[in-house]
N, C-alpha and C positions, 0 to 999 in steps of 0.2 A: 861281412865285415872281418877284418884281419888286425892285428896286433903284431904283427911280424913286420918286420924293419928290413925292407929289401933295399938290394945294393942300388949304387945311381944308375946301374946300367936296366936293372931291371924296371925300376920307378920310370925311366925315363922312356921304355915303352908300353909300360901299364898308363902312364899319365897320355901319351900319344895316340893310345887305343882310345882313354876318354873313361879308365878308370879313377875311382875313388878310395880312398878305407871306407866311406858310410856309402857305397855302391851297392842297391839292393836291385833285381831286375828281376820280372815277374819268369816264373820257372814250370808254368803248367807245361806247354810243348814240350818242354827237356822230357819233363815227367809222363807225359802221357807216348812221348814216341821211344822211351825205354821202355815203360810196360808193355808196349806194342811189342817189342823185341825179347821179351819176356826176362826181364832187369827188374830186383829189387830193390829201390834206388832209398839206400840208406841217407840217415842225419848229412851224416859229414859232406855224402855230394850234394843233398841238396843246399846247406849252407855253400858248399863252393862255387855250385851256380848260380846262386842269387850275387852272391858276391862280381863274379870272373865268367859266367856264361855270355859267349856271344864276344865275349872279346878275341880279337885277331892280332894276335903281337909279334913285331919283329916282320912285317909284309914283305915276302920276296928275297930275307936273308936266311942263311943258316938256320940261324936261332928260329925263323917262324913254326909258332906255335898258334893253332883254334881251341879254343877254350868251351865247346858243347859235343853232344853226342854227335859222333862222325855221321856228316850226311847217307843218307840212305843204309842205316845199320843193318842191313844184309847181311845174309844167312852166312859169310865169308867171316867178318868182323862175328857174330854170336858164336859160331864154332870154333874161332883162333882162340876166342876169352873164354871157351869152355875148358880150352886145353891147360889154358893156365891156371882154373882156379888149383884144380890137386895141387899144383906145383908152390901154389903160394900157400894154401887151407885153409883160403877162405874166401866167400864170393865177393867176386869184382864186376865194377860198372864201368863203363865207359865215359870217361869225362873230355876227351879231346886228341889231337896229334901235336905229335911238334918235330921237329927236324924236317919240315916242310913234310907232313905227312908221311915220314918213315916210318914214326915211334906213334904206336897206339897208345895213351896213355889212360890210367884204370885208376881206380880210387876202390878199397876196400872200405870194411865198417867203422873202424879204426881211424878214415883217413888217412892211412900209408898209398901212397901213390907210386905206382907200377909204371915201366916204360916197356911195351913189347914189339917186335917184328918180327916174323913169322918164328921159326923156335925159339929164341931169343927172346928173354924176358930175365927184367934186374929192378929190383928196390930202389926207388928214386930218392924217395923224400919219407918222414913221419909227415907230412900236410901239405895239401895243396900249394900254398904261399912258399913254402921250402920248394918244393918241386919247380913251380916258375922258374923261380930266381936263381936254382942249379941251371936249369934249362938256356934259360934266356944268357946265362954267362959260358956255359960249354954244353953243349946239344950231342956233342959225344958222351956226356957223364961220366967222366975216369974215373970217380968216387962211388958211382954207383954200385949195388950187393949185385952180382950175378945168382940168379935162382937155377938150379941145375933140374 
């Protein structure tokens, strides 16, 4: 559940995906195929996948973004997001891509949300729902922190 007031562009492909605000969706696979990947999948992601797992927003545009742990989290994807924890200091999980699967996107404990590609990684949002709705309106993030 969310209390964030996303723009119409955003609402208008979370409502298209067949989300809610009271969207709860069961998140054991999330959780058992990131421990598998050896992920300790804090509060804040698991509220964001009950809420926004399994959604697919923005199909085939720009903006598209998958909202669960990238298929097949492979030893490629656990050693890019090892690179970045030092960089951010603190550990990150995997919650999705967007930019048609360019931008890995991470969720720390906090729920600050990360966007990365291969060295490249930058400060998206303080929460999930801010993250979207940047996304979903410029998938380039001109506003986003670069992490050096």
């Amino acid at each position: 559940m969310t209390d964030h007031e996303f723009s119409a562009r955003a609402s208008h492909y979370l409502h298209e995906a067949g989300w809610t605000p009271t969207r709860s969706v069961p998140i054991d696979e999330y959780l058992e195929e990131l421990r598998q990947a050896g992920y300790e999948v804090p509060e804040s992601a698991r509220r964001f996948f009950q809420s926004f797992g399994g959604l697919l927003l923005a199909p085939g545009a720009q903006e598209e973004m998958r909202l669960d742990p990238p298929p097949g989290m492979g030893k490629v994807s656990t050693r890019r997001i090892a690179t970045y924890v030092p960089r951010v200091g603190k550990k990150l999980v995997p919650i999705g891509t967007a930019d048609r699967g360019w931008q890995l996107l991470m969720m720390d404990s906090d729920g600050v949300v990360y966007s990365g590609n291969d060295e490249w990684l930058a400060r998206v949002a303080d929460s999930g729902p801010v993250a979207i709705d940047l996304l979903l309106t410029d998938p380039s993030l001109p506003d986003a922190v670069d992490i050096p």
